[in-house]
N, C-alpha and C positions, 0 to 999 in steps of 0.2 A: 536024249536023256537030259541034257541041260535044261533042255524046254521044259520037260517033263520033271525035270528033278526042280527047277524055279517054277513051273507052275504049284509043283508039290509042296513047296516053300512055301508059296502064295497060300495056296491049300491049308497048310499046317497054321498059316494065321489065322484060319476063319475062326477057326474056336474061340481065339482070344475075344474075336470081336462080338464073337458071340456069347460068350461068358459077360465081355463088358455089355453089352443091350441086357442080359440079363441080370447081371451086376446094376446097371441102368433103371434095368425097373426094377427090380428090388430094392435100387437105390431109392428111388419114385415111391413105391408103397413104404418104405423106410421113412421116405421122409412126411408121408400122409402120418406116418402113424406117429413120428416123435414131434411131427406139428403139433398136432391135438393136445399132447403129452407138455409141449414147451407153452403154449396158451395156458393150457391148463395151473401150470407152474405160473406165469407171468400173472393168469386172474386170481388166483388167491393170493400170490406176490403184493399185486396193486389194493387188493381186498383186503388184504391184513394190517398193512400200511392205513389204509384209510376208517377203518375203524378203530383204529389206535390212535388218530389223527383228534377222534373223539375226544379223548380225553387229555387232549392237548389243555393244561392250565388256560389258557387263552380263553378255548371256549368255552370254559367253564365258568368264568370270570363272568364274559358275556352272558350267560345263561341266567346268572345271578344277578348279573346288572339288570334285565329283561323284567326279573321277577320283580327285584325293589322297584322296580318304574311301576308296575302293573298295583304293586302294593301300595304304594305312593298314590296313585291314580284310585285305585278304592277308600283311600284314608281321605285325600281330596273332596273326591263324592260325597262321603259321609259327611266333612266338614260343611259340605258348602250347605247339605239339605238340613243339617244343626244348623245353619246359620240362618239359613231360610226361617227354619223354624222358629227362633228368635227373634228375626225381626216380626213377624206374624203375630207374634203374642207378645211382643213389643206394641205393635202399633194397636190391637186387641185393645191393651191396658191404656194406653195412647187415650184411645175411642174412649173408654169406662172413664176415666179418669178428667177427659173433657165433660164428658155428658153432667158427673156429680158437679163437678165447677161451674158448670151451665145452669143447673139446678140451681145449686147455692145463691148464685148472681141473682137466676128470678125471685128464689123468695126474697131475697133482701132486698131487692130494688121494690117487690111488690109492696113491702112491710113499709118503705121510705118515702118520705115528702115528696123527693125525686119524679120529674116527670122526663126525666132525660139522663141515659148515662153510657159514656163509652166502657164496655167493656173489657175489652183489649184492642193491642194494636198488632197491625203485623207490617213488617218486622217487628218483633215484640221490643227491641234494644234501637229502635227507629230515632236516629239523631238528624232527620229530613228536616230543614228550616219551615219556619211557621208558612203555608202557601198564600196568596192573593188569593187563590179559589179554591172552596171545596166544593165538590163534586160531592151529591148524594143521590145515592141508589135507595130510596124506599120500595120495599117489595117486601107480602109475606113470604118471601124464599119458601114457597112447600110445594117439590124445591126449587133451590136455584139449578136455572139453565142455559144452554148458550146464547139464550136471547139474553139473560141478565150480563153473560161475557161480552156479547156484541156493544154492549150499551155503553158500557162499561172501559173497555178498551178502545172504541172510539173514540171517547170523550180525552183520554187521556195521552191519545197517542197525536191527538189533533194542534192544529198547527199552532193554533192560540194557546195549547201552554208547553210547548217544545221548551221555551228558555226558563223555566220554574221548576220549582219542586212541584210535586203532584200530590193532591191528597184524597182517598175516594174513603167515602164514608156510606159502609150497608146498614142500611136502619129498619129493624122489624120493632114493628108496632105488636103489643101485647093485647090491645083491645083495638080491633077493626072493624070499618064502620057496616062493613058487608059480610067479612067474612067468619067464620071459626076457628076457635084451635082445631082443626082436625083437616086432616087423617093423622100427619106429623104432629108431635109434640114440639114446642118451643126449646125443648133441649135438644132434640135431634138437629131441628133447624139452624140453631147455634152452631153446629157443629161442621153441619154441613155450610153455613156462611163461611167458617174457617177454613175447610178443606177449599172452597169457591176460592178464598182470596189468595190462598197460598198456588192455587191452578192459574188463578188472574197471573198474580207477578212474575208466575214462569213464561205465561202466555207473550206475555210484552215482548217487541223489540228488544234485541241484545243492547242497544245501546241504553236506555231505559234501564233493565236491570243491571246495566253494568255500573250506569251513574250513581244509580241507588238511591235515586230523588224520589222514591214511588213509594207512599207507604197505605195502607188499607184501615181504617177503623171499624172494628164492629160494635153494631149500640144497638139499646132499645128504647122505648120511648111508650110511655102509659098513652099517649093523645092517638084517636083513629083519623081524625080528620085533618088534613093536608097541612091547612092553615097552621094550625095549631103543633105540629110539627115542626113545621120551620122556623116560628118563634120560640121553641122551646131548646130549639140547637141555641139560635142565639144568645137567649138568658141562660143556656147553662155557660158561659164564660170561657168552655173550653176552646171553643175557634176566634178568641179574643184577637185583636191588633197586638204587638209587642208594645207593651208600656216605656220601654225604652225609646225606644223608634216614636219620638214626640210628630204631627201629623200623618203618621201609616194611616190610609184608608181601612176602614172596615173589611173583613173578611166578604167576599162575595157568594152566596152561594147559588150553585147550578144542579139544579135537580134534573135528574136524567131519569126521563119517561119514556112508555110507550106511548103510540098513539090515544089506544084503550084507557090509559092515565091518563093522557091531557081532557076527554072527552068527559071524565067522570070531574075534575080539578073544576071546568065548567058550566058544572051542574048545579045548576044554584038549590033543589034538593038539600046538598051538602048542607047547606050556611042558616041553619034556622035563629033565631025565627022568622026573620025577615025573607028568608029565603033567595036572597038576590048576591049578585057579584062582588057586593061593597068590602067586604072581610079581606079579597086579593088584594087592595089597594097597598096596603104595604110592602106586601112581600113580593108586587111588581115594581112600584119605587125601589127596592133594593139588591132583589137577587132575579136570578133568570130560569128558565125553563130550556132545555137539549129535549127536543121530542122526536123520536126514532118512527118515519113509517114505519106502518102494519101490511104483511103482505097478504094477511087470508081475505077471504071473498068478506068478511063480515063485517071490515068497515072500508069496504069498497077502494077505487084503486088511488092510486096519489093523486090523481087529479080531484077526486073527491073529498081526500082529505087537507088537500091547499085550498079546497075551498072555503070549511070549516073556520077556519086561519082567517082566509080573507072577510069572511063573517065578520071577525070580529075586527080586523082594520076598516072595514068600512062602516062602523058602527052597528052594526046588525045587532047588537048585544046592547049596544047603551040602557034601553027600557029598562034592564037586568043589571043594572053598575057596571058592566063593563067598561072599560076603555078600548078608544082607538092605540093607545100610545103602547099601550099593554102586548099588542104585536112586534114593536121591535124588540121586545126582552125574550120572545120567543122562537128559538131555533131549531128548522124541521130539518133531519140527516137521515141518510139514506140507513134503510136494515139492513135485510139478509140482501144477499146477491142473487142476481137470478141465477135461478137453478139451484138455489139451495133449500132445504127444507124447513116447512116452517116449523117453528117450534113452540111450544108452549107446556106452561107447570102442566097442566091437564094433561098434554103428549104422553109428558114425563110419566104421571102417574098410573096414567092408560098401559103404558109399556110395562111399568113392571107389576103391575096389577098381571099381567100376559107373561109376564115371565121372558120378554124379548129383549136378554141383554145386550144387543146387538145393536139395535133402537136407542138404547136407553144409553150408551154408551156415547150413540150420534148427540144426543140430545139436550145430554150434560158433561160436564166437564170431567177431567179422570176421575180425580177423587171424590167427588159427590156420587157420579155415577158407582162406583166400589160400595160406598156406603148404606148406599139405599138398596145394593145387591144382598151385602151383608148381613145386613140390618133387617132387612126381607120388610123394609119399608112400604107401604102403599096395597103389600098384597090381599086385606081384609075391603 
């Protein structure tokens, strides 16, 4: 019975243990089901929190700070494309307002005794001392190109006048002894001379423009032929000695050629009646010639054209007034570089005649090239 009566004990436990496995899993699906139930609580919990979080003053500050940048940012835009705008029709009136000034100059120079006059200078406010030498650039600019920048900037950045003020003088002739007013108008030309010089003096060497020794004059001049040109800078007084300065030598001048110009300079053609060399004689006695090889096939390669040169050092020329002596005034400097392209006014005109601003851009300087884009120069 004790056996019986503690196994019956034992017995009488089982229920309990059985009630707990089932209590157990009831506990178990209980607690499947108030999982769900407590998630569920805790995601809306953390969800309600977090869009309330929304309206936290903070980010709302933020939101609006976000806006005003963005509105900031469109007011910007707009300013800057008004601004654009401005200078556009700024420099428009700019252009119009050169061109009528340009105008005015020629009639009145035409109307004047005047066979020489500088126009302007640039810098326009240029307090550069009187130079030893001026450099002139004769060309009809129609237009100017980076062959007239090559010439140009050579001369002045070369080693013979490092320790001087600099003075480069663009001279278009009104009446040429080959060519025409055309295509461009001598107002345009004008114009584009100025945009050329103000491209030149950026172009220089930062010490150069730093110094500020560099100034540019634009002139015209009624004479077509060479000679006659360079005597007429002289008597007009402007490139005078300082009268102070009791023995200053005369002003020098260095005409910067292409080869094509020396070849024509010459051409006794030029010099009638006589038709011979005798007319240079002064203006070898006192100023010099900077003659830039030509690299196209059509006046043949540098050895061809030192020989030209040596022509005339070894008298080849005499019969014709030439001198021997007339070669050491004359200075042959290298052009373009190889591999660069050749360039010429005709390129120029060729290009935008075509409509290839891209060319025309190579060809000529920034603001020449803009102008004759503009301007829709050379397209007839």
């Amino acid at each position: 019975m004790p056996l019986f009566g503690r196994h019956s004990a034992e017995t009488t436990r089982t229920p309990p243990q059985t009630t707990t496995t089932t209590s157990s899993s009831r506990g178990l699906f209980g607690k499947r089901s108030s999982t769900p139930e407590a998630v569920t609580t805790n995601s809306r919990s953390g969800g309600s929190r977090f869009f309330h979080r929304s309206e936290d003053p903070s980010i709302t500050a933020a939101r609006q700070r976000v806006a005003g940048a963005e509105a900031a940012e469109r007011d910007a835009d707009q300013a800057r494309f008004q601004a654009r705008a401005a200078v556009r029709n700024a420099r428009e009136q700019v252009k119009i307002l050169e061109r009528e000034a340009a105008e005015d100059a020629l009639q009145a120079f035409t109307s004047s005794a005047s066979s020489f006059q500088v126009l302007r200078s640039i810098p326009s406010s240029s307090t550069i001392p009187r130079p030893k030498t001026l450099y002139v650039l004769d060309s009809s600019f129609n237009p100017p190109t980076a062959a007239h920048l090559r010439l140009a900037t050579s001369a002045l950045v070369s080693a013979d006048s490092e320790s001087s003020s600099k003075r480069l003088l663009l001279l278009l002739a009104i009446q040429n002894a080959d060519k025409a007013p055309k295509p461009a108008s001598f107002e345009h030309r004008l114009v584009m001379m100025t945009l050329f010089a103000e491209d030149l003096l950026r172009s220089l060497p930062v010490k150069s423009a730093k110094d500020g020794n560099v100034a540019v004059d634009i002139a015209i001049t009624k004479h077509p032929y060479f000679i006659d040109k360079s005597n007429a800078i002289t008597a007009s007084g402007v490139y005078q000695p300082d009268p102070s300065k009791s023995g200053e030598a005369p002003i020098e001048q260095v005409h910067l050629v292409g080869f094509d110009t020396f070849i024509r300079l010459l051409n006794s053609k030029y010099y009638p009646p006589s038709h011979t060399l005798t007319p240079l004689r002064d203006m070898f006695e006192q100023h010099r010639l900077r003659v830039t090889y030509r690299g196209d096939d059509e006046w043949g390669d540098r050895k061809d054209q030192d020989a030209y040169l040596q022509d005339l050092k070894d008298g080849k020329r005499d019969h014709e007034g030439g001198r021997k002596e007339w070669a050491e005034r004359i200075q042959m400097v290298e052009g373009k570089k190889a591999g660069e392209r050749v360039v010429s006014s005709t390129k120029v005109r060729k290009a935008a005649q075509d409509g290839d601003a891209d060319s025309l851009k190579e060809l000529c300087t920034e603001g020449v090239a803009n102008y004759v884009l503009q301007e829709k120069l050379y397209t007839e």
